[in-house]
N, C-alpha and C positions, 0 to 999 in steps of 0.2 A: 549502792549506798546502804551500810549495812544502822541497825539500830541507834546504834552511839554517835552514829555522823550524821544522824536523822536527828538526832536527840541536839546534837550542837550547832546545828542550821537555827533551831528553832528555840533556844535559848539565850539566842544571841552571838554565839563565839563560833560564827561563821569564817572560814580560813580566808584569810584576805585575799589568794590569787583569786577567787571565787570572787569575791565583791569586787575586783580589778576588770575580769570580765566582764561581771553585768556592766557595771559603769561604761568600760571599753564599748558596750554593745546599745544601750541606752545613749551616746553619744552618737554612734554609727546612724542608730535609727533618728535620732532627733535631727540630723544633717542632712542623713537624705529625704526623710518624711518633710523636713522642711522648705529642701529645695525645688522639690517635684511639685508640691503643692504650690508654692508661691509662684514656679512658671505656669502651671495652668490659673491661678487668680491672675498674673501679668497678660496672660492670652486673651482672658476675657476681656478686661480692664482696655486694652489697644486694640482689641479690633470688634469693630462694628456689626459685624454680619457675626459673630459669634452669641455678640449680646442680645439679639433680636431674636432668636430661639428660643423659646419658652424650654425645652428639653435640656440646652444647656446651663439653665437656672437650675433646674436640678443638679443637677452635677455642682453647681459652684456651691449650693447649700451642703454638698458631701465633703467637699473642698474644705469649708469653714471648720467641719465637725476635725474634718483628719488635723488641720493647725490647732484644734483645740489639744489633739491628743500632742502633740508635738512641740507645743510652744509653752503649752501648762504642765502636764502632766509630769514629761519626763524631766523639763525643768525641776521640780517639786520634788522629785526621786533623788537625784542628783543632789541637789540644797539639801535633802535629808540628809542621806551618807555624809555631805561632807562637815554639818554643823554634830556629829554624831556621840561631840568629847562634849558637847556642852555641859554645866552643875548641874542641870535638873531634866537629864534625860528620858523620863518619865511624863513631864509634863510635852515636851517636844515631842516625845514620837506621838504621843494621843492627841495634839492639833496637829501634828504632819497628815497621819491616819484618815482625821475626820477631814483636811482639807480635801487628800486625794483620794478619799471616799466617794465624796459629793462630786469631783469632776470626772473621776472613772464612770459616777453611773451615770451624770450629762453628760461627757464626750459619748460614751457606749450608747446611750440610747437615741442620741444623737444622728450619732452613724451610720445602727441601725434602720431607725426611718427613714433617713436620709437616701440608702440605699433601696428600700421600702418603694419608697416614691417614683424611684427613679425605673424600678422594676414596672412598677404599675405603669406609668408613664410609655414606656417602651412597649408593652404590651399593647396597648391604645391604638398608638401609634401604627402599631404591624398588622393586626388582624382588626380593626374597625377604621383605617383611614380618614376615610370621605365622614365620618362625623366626630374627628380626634379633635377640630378646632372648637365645636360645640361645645366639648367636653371638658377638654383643657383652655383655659385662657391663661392672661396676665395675673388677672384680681385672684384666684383659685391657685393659682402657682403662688402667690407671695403668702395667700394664706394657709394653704396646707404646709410653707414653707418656715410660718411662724408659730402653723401647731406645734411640727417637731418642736422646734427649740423652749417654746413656753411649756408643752406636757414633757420635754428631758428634764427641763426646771425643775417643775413640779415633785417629779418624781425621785430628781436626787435630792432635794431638801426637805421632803417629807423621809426619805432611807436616812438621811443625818440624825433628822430631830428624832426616828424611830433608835437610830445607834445613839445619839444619846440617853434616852430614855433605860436603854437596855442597862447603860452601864457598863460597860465594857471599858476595861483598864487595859491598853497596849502596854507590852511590858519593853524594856529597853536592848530594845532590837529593831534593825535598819526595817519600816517598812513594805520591803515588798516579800515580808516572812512572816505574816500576821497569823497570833494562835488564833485559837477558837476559845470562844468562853466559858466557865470552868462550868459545871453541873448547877452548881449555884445561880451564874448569871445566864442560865438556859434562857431562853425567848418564853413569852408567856403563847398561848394556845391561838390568841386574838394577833400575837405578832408574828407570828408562823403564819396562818395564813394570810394575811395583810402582805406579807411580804413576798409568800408563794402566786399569789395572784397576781402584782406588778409585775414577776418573774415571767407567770402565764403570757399576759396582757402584752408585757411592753419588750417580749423577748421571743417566745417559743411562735408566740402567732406573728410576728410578723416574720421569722425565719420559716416557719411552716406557707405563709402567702408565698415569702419569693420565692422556694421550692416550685410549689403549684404553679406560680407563674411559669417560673422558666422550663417547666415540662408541659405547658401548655404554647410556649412559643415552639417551643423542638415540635410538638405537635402540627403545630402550624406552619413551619419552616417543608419540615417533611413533605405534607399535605399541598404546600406550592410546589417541592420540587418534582413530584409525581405528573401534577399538571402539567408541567413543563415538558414531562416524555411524552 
């Protein structure tokens, strides 16, 4: 993609077999993200011995994050494109924007914890056994399970109310092609780092945990199967 097709992605006069595929492809995913997921909530939901694992509680809270991306998100994408001739196309893409702002960074950090937990969990589980039930309960699974979701809250409507503050005007183009804001509406030095730190916090540290986790299970894995010769 050379300058000028760079330049009409991002001023809006994107070539429509291009917007035929995304949509083609955001269809694709919303159908099967949707089906995979709704059979493991139907799994849980019928059988007994499933529900009774605390471990599988984790999982069904990853389950909820992924319909989030799948039932909101790309809904939302979709709705965009297609109201896209509306008179006041201006006002529409900056409430599409700020909608799917807030739920890209609840679903994503949703996700992320979600997987978080479910790492930590399994860790537990394999190399400290005999005191995993100590560790892990019911009461501790529902509330680490409604940290994630109430600090994903937090954190996508305080990035909203931070993006409206900025001021930032979407200009009239599909969504999922957003500029950056002009010199002018730069981030002030206080929103830079505010922002960089959530980034830290609720992104890089917990993909750096499950890293360390799961080199610490290969560790352990290895370590059993040594014993075993």
């Amino acid at each position: 993609m050379d300058g000028s097709e760079l330049h009409s992605v991002f001023d809006g006069t994107v070539p429509s077999v291009l917007m035929v595929l995304i949509e083609i492809t955001l269809v694709v995913c919303f159908l099967l993200g949707s089906a995979l997921n709704t059979i493991l909530l139907l799994v849980y939901i019928r059988r007994r011995g499933f529900r009774s694992q605390i471990s599988n509680k984790f999982l069904l809270n990853l389950v909820f994050s992924n319909l989030l991306w799948n039932l909101v998100l790309i809904p939302i994408l979709l709705f965009d494109n297609a109201i896209s001739t509306l008179e006041d196309p201006e006002f529409r893409s900056k409430v599409a924007y700020t909608v799917f702002q807030f739920f890209l960074i609840f679903g994503t950090c949703a996700s992320l914890l979600s997987q978080l937990l479910i790492g930590t969990d399994q860790y537990l589980a394999v190399v400290d056994p005999l005191h995993y039930n100590t560790r892990v309960n019911t009461k501790r699974c529902y509330f680490m399970c409604g940290a994630v979701w109430g600090l994903s809250f937090m954190v996508a409507t305080l990035n909203v109310i931070n993006y409206e503050e900025l001021g930032v005007v979407v200009s009239n183009i599909p969504i999922v092609f957003n500029t950056w804001p002009s010199p002018s509406q730069a981030p002030s030095v206080s929103t830079s780092v505010f922002t960089s730190s959530f980034a830290v916090m609720l992104f890089l540290v917990p993909f750096g945990v499950l890293t360390f986790i799961t080199h610490l299970f290969d560790k352990k894995t290895l370590q059993f199967l040594w014993a075993l010769k």
